[in-house]
N, C-alpha and C positions, 0 to 999 in steps of 0.2 A: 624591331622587337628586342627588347631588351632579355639579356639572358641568364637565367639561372643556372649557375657552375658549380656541381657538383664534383669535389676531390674526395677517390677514396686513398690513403695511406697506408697501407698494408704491411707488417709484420711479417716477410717473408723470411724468418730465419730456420734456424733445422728444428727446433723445436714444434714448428709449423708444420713438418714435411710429416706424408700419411693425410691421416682422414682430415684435420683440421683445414689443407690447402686445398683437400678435393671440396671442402663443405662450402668453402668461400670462391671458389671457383663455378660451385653450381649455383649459389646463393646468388649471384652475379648476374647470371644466366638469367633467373626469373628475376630479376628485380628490372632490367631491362625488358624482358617479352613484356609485363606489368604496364611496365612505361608507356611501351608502345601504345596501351588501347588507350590511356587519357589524352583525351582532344588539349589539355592545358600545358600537360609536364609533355609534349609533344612540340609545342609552341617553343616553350623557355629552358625545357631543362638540356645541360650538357653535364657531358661526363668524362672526368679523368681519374685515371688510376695510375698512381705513385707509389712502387713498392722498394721495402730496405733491408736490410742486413748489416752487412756489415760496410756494405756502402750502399746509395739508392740510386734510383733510374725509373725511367716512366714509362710504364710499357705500354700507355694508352692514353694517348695525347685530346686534349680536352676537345670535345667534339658533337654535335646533336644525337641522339638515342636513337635515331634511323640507321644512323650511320655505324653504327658502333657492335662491336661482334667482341662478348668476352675473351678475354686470353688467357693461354696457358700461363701459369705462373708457377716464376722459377723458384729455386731455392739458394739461400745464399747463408754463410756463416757469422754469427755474430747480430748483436741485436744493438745496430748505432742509430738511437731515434734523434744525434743530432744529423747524422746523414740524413736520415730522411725530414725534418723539417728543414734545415738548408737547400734540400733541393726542392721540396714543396715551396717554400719563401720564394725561389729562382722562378720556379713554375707562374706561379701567383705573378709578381713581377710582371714577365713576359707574355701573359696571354689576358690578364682581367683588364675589363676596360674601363676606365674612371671617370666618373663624373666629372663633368666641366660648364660654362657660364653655357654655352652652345648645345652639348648633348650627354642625356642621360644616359651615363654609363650602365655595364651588367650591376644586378643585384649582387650585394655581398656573398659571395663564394661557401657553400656550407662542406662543411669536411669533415668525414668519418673516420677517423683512426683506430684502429684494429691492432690487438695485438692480446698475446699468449704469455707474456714474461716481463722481465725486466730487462734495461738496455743494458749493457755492456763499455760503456763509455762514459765520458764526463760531460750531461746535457746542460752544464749551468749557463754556458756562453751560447748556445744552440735554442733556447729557454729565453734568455735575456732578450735577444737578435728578434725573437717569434713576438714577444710582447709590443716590443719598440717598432715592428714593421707590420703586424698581422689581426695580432689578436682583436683590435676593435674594427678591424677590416673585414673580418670573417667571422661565421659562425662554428666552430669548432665542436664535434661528439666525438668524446674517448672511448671508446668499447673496449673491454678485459674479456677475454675468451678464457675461461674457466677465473682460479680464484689466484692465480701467481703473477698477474700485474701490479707494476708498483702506481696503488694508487694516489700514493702524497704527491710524488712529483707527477700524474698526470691531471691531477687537481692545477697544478701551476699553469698549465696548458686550457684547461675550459672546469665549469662549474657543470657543465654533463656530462657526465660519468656515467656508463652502465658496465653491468656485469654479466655473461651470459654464462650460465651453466651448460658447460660444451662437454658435460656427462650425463646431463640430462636425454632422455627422446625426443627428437622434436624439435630442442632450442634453437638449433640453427636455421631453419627452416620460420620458425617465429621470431626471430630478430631478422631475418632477411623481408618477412613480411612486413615487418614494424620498420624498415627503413624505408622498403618503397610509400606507407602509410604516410610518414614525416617529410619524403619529398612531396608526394601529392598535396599532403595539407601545406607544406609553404610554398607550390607551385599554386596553388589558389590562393592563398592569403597574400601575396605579391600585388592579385589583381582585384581581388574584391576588398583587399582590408588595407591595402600600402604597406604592410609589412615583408619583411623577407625572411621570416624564420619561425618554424614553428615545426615540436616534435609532435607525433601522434601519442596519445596515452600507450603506455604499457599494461599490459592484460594478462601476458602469459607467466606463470609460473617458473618457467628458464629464465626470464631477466628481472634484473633490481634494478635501479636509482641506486651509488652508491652514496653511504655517507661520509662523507669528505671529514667529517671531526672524528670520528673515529682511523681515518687512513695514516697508515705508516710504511715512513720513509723505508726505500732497501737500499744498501750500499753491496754491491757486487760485482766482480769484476766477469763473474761466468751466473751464467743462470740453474741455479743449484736444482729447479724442479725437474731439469733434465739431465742425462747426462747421453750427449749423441757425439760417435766417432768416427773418423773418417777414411773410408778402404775404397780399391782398386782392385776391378778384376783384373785378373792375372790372362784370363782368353781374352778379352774385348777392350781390355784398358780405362774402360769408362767408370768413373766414379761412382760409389756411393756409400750412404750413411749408414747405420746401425742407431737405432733410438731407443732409450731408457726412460720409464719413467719413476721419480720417487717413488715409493710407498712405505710411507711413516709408519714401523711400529712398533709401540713404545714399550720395553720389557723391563723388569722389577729386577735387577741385579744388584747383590748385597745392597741394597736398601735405597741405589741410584736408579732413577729413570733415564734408560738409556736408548738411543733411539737403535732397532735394531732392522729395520723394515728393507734399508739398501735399493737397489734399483732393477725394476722387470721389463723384460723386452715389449718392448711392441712393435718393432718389427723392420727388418730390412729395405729400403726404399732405392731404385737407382734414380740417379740423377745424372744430367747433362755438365758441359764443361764451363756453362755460366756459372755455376754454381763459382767456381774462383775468382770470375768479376767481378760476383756481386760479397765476395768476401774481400775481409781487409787486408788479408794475411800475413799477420803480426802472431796469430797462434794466441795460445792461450798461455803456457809454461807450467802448465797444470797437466797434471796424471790423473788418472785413477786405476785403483788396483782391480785386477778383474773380479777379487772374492766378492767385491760389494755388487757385480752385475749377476742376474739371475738370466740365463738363456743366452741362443746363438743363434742366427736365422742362417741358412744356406745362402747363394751367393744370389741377391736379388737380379742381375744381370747373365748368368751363366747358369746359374743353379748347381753350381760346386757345392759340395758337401759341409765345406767348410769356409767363414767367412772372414775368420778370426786368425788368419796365420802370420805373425809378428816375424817384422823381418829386422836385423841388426840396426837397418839403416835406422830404423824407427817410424817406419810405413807400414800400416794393415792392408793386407793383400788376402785374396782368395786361394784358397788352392782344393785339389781332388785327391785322392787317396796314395798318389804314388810316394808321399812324405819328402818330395823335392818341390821344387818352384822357383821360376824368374820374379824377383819381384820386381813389380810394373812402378813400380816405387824409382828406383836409383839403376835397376836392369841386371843385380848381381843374382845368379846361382845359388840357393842355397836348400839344405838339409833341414827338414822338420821334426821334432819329436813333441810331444806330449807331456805339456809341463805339469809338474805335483802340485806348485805352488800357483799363486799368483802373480800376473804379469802386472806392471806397471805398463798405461798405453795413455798416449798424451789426447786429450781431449779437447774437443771442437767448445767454442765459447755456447751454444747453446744458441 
């Protein structure tokens, strides 16, 4: 039986972490049970899942949908989608099997990529490599979880493009539906039409087609729709993030439109010690000042009061009310007070 190999791509970076990783981690969940009852996408379909930051790794090696049990997914810093098509291309390589004079190889490999922003890196040689070894190999869907992917350069990658409204109720939940729909229609169309590719209609109100003549290019070296940093509790040692998100608003001073909106929490997340695996850890060399963050969440791992206490070394650590702390940073002692002004604190690439 010849096999259809499904790769999903995944966008794991911190602007991910929170609802967005739990939405596609449940999305995952049903799109598999789904699988299961088709007597067809049961025969052919296999599934891998290849996720990245600011490097990638597979955390679910291409396999049949009997077999296959969602995984937790990690979080990592940085948004390198040449990492992750280099290791997709690696992936591809070593497990599709190709046509030859003797035996018909797997269907063309269909592959969803996912993602919340813009990469962080230079994809033009990572882009080139995908064209020259993949692109007429496979069938390729770019997915934009909300509206801050860049979509010029993922036009460069596939002519399907969607966009899901991941502020919407619902969207996620109707694009998870609409991807198991498009496996199912080209797990049939394989065998009743000879084709291997084919999406289902979009219906819901959360997702667009985008248009690719209207898309424009981002150049950036941090993903400016977020700003996420990164602390250590000071009790348990284990890492985690603090997430910001923009919110643009544009005020009328002396006669300039300026944008005056800054950045509001959403909210404290722990995270495990992959999280620096799957980071590149190059840093970003970029600050931001605290007056532009709105809020402070308690210590998602300890629940210290405070999550925000900047230590010399230049490490966000946690601490409780005795206005001392070890920071779990570098291990020096130090004395807290309560700044007037605003902190400069270096931030995570997004």
């Amino acid at each position: 039986m010849r096999r259809l190999p499904i790769y999903f791509l995944i966008d794991v970076s911190e602007s991910m972490v929170g609802e967005p990783i739990a939405q596609v981690e449940k999305g995952l969940e049903t799109i598999i049970q789904d699988l299961r009852t088709d007597p067809r996408a049961q025969e052919t379909v296999y599934i891998s899942i290849v996720v990245f930051a600011g490097k990638a790794k597979t955390i679910m090696p291409l396999q049949e949908i009997n077999n296959f049990y969602p995984p937790k997914f990690p979080i990592g810093s940085g948004t390198s989608l040449t990492a992750g098509l280099r290791h997709l291309s690696d992936e591809l390589d070593a497990n599709i099997v190709r046509t030859t004079q003797d035996t018909k190889g797997d269907w063309k490999p269909i592959i969803f990529l996912l993602t919340d922003g813009v990469p962080t890196d230079d994809t033009s040689s990572a882009i080139t490599r995908w064209k020259h070894k993949w692109q007429r190999s496979s069938n390729l869907v770019a997915v934009t979880l909300g509206n801050n992917s860049d979509t010029a350069l993922l036009s460069q990658l596939s002519e399907n493009i969607i966009s899901v409204e991941d502020s919407q109720p619902g969207a996620f939940k109707a694009f998870f539906d609409w991807v198991t729909a498009s496996i199912k229609v080209s797990s049939t169309a394989i065998e009743d039409k000879g084709t291997d590719f084919e999406l289902a209609p979009i219906r819901d109100k959360g997702m667009s087609p985008i248009d690719l003549a209207k898309a424009v290019a981002e150049e950036r070296a941090v993903d400016d729709n977020y700003i996420v940093l990164t602390g250590k509790c000071m009790n348990v040692g284990r890492p985690y993030l603090i997430k910001y998100k923009r919110q643009d608003r544009i005020s009328d001073l002396a006669g300039m439109n300026i944008n005056t909106g800054g950045y509001h929490l959403v909210g404290g997340f722990p995270i495990t010690e992959e999280y620096f695996d799957l980071s590149d850890g190059l840093g970003t060399g970029q600050q931001v000042n605290t007056n532009m963050l709105s809020g402070t969440p308690s210590c998602p791992c300890c629940a210290n009061p405070y999550s925000f206490a900047l230590c010399q070394c230049g490490g966000l650590h946690c601490m409780d009310n005795s206005g001392s702390a070890q920071c779990p940073w570098c291990n020096n002692i130090g004395h807290y007070n309560a700044s007037g002004g605003g902190l400069s604190v270096e931030r995570s690439q997004g």
